[in-house]
Structure formats: structure tokens, C-alpha cells
C-alpha positions, 0 to 999 in steps of 0.5 A, spaced: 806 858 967 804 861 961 796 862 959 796 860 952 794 864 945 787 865 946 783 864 939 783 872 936 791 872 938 792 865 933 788 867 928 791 873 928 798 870 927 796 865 923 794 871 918 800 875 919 804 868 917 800 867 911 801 875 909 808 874 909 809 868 906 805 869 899 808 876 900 815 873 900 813 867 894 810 874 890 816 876 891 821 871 889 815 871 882 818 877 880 825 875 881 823 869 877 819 873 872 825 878 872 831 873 870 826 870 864 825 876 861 833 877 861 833 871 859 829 872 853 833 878 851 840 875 852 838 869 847 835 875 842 842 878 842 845 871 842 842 869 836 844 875 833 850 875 834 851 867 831 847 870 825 851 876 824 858 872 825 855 866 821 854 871 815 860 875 816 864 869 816 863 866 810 863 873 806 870 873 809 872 871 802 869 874 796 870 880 800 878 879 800 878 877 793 873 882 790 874 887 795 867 893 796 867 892 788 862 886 790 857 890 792 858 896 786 859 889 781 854 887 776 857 880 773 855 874 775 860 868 773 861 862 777 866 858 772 872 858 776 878 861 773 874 867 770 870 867 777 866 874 778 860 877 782 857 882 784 850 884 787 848 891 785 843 888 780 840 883 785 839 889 790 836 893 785 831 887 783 829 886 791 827 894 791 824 895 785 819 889 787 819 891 794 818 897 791 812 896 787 809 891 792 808 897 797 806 902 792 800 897 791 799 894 796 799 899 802 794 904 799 790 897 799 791 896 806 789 901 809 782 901 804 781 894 807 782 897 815 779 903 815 772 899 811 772 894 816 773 899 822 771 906 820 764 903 814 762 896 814 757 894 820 759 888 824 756 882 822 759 885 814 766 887 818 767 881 822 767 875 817 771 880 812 777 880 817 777 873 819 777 871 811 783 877 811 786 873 817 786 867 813 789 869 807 795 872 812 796 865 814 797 862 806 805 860 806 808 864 800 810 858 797 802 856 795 802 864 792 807 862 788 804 857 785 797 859 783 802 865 781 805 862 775 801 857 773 795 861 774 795 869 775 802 871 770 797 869 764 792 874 767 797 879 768 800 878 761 795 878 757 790 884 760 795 888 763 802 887 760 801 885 754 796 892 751 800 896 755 806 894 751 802 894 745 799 902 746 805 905 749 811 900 749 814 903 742 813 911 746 815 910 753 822 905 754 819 904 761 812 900 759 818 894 755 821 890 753 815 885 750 812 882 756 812 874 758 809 875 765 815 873 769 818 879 770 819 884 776 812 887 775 809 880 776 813 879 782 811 886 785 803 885 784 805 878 787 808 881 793 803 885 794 798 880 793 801 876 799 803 883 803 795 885 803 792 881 809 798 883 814 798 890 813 791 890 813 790 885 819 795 890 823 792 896 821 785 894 822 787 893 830 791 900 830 785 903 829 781 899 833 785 902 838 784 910 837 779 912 842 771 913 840 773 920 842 777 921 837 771 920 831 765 923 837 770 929 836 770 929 828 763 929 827 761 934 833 766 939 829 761 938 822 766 933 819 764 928 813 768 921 814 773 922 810 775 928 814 774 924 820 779 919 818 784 923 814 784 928 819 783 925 826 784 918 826 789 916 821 794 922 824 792 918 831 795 911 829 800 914 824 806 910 827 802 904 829 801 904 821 807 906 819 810 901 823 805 895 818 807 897 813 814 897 815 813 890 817 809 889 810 816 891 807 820 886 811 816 881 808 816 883 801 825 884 801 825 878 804 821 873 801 824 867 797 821 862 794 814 866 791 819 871 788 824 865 785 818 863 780 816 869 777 821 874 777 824 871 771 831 870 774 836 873 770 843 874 773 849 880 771 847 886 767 841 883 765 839 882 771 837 891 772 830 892 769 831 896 764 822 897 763 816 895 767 816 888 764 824 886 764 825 879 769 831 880 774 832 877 780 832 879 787 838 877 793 834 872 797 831 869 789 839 868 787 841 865 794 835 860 792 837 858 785 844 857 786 846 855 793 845 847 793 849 847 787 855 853 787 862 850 783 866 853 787 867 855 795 868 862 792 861 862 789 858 859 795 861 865 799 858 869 794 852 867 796 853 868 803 855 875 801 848 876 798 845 875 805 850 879 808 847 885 803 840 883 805 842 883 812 845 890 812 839 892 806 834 889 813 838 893 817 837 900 814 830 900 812 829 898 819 832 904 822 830 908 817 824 907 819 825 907 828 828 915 825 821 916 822 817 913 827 821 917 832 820 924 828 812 923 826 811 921 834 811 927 839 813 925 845 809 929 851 812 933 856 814 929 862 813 923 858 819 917 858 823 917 852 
């Protein structure tokens, strides 16, 4: 007859059990977490996929009916018999304000970051990046709104309008006469409305270069600007870079803010001829005219448009993962 376990001997059983069942239950955690990642990215490329074949779809008939010429055109007539579209003029407008909303809005940024990480002490930087982070949160819809009833008078009568009157009869670019709602106003809106996201991105990527980095500059004698310009912007070189690729998203793609106070004119007016001329942007004219498109051929027209936009999306954002992938080194032995 068998003695039983002595107490050491069940203990040590009753350790080995526990082992292997957290071990095995750690295990079938990955598994899990394994199959929801996935998961996850199999819904992303889902997605994409339905809004790519939704997109394409329903550009099928401009596309038979005008061709790539819908792309080059610059009409815009919905009237149906004499139908004609176009979205070059649309597509300038979007790049001309994106365009002058980073070049505003940037520089701005990056000041915001580096005073609040690199000059103002805590009790002055933290409330300044929480008033930032608030103003990142506005919807576009409420910078729309104090932007046309408010803002386009300030930029008209102390921006535009001396500009026109001083230099608007000898340099065509600083014309036609100003009215406010026009591609300029749109731009220092879209910047306005980019500044808190660039600036609240940066501000965390510099917050990430090590102190060694800074204790490195200034052993080496280097003033702050140098210590900043040298040393720690070319270490989060591409982290900012990547902001302000997500600042330039968010200015292509914005809708309702751009709609009032762009000016919305359409076919050949629609290319700004000077600094002050309205226009239009893509996402603006699919706004002012998809509820209410005459014909199945103009609704297409529309998704036609958004089909410019995805593919004007795409290319930035590829050119932009080309010169992250250029401006960073990889180290040697370090995982592409």
C-alpha cells in the first residue's frame, strides 16, 4: 500500500499545476491578442477596399463620358444636354489654400513646440499646451463661423485691402480687388485651424529627444538657437515632419470651414488668378452641390471629385513615407 504525498511533494505539485496553467492561459492570451490585431487590420484594408470600390464606382460614368479629359477640364455646367466637368480648377484651389496654410501655419507651429518644450518654464509651458490641446479639439465647423462673420472683416480691411491699394495696380498677384472670401482667407483660416495639431504633435516629439542630446549642445558652447537647430530638430526631424504631413491632410480635406469663406466660384473662375481671387476646393464643391445634383451624371461628377481627392490624399502621403524614408538613416544591423 502506497504511503501518501508528503506535504513538500503536494506542494510542490500544486506549484507545477499553477505554472502550467497560467502559462498555458498566458499563451492562449497571445493567441487571442494575436488574432485581434489581425483582425483590426484586416477591417482597415476592408474598409479601404469598400471606399475605394464605392469611389470608383460611382466615377464609372463621368469617367466613360468625358474620359481623362475630366481630370485636365475646367468647365463646370450641370445643365443637362450641354453637361461639362471638370476638375483642374478645383484641384488648384485645394493646393493653393493647403499651400499657403502650411506655409503659415508650420513656421507657427514649430515656434509654439519649441517655446513651450525648449524656453518657457513648466508652470508657463504647462497651461499653454493645455489651451493648445483645447483649441485642437474646436470642430472646423465653429472656425468656420466666427471666420465669416468675424475674421474675413479683419483680414479685408488690414490685410488685404492696403495690400491691393499699394501694390495690387504693379504686382497682378496682390489682385483682383479684395472682398474677404477668397483663397488668401481660406489659407490663414486652414492654418489657424492646423496650428494646435502640428504644434501639439511636435510639442511630444521633442519631448522625446533625449536630454543628451540638449547636455551635448550646450557642453560643446552652443547658444539655444543652435542647440535647437542643430541638435534637436535633425533628431525628430521625421516625427515632425510627419505632423506636418498630418496638418496637410487635414487642410486638403477640410470641407465645411473652406465652403464659407473661399468664395465658391466654379469652371475657369474658379483658378486664382492673384492672392485675393475666390475659388473652390474639391471637398468645398462636393459640399455645395451633391444634395442637390440635376442629373445622375453630375452626382457622378461629384463622386468624381472624391475620387481626385483620394488619389491627391494618396500621393501626398506617399511622397511624404519617400522623404521620411530618405531624411531618416536606418543603423546598421537595425530592421527596415
Amino acid at each position: 500500500m502506497t504511503s501518501p504525498p508528503s506535504f513538500s511533494e503536494s506542494r510542490k505539485e500544486r506549484k507545477e499545476f499553477l505554472s502550467s496553467f497560467f502559462l498555458s492561459a498566458k499563451r492562449r492570451g497571445d493567441g487571442l491578442f494575436k488574432w485581434v490585431v489581425i483582425g483590426g487590420a484586416a477591417y482597415t484594408l476592408c474598409m479601404l477596399l469598400l471606399v475605394v470600390f464605392s469611389v470608383v464606382d460611382g466615377s464609372l460614368p463621368i469617367l466613360f463620358y468625358q474620359g481623362p479629359g475630366f481630370f485636365t477640364g475646367t468647365g463646370w455646367n450641370p445643365v443637362e444636354g450641354r453637361e461639362s466637368y471638370g476638375a483642374l480648377p478645383y484641384v488648384i484651389g485645394t493646393l493653393a489654400s493647403s499651400g499657403i496654410a502650411m506655409a503659415i501655419g508650420v513656421p507657427i507651429s514649430l515656434g509654439i513646440a519649441v517655446f513651450i518644450t525648449e524656453i518657457a518654464p513648466a508652470k508657463v509651458g504647462t497651461p499653454v499646451g493645455f489651451v493648445i490641446e483645447i483649441l485642437a479639439a474646436i470642430p472646423s465647423i465653429v472656425y468656420g463661423l466666427w471666420a465669416l462673420f468675424v475674421f474675413r472683416f479683419w483680414i479685408l480691411d488690414y490685410i488685404e485691402a492696403p495690400l491691393y491699394d499699394t501694390l495690387g495696380q504693379s504686382i497682378p498677384f496682390f489682385g483682383p480687388g479684395p472682398f474677404g472670401l477668397d483663397i488668401f482667407t481660406a489659407g490663414i483660416v486652414l492654418a489657424i485651424m492646423i496650428i494646435p495639431i502640428v504644434s501639439a504633435i511636435s510639442r511630444e516629439v521633442l519631448r522625446a529627444v533625449p536630454n543628451s542630446q540638449r547636455e551635448a549642445a550646450y557642453s560643446l558652447g552652443a547658444t539655444r538657437w543652435e542647440a535647437v537647430w542643430h541638435f534637436i530638430f535633425p533628431y525628430a526631424k521625421a516625427g515632425i515632419l510627419g505632423a506636418a504631413i498630418l496638418g496637410l491632410g487635414r487642410a486638403v480635406g477640410e470641407t465645411m470651414l473652406v465652403t464659407m469663406v473661399i468664395g465658391n466660384t466654379v469652371g475657369l473662375a474658379a483658378i486664382p488668378d492673384g492672392l485675393f481671387s475666390p475659388g473652390q476646393t474639391l471637398s468645398s464643391l462636393i459640399a455645395n452641390e451633391f444634395n442637390e445634383a440635376a442629373s445622375p451624371l453630375h452626382a457622378s461628377a461629384l463622386i468624381g471629385l472624391g475620387a481626385t481627392l483620394f488619389i491627391l490624399t494618396m500621393a501626398i502621403n506617399i511622397g511624404a513615407q519617400l522623404l521620411v524614408s530618405r531624411m531618416v538613416k536606418v543603423a546598421p544591423g537595425a530592421k527596415e
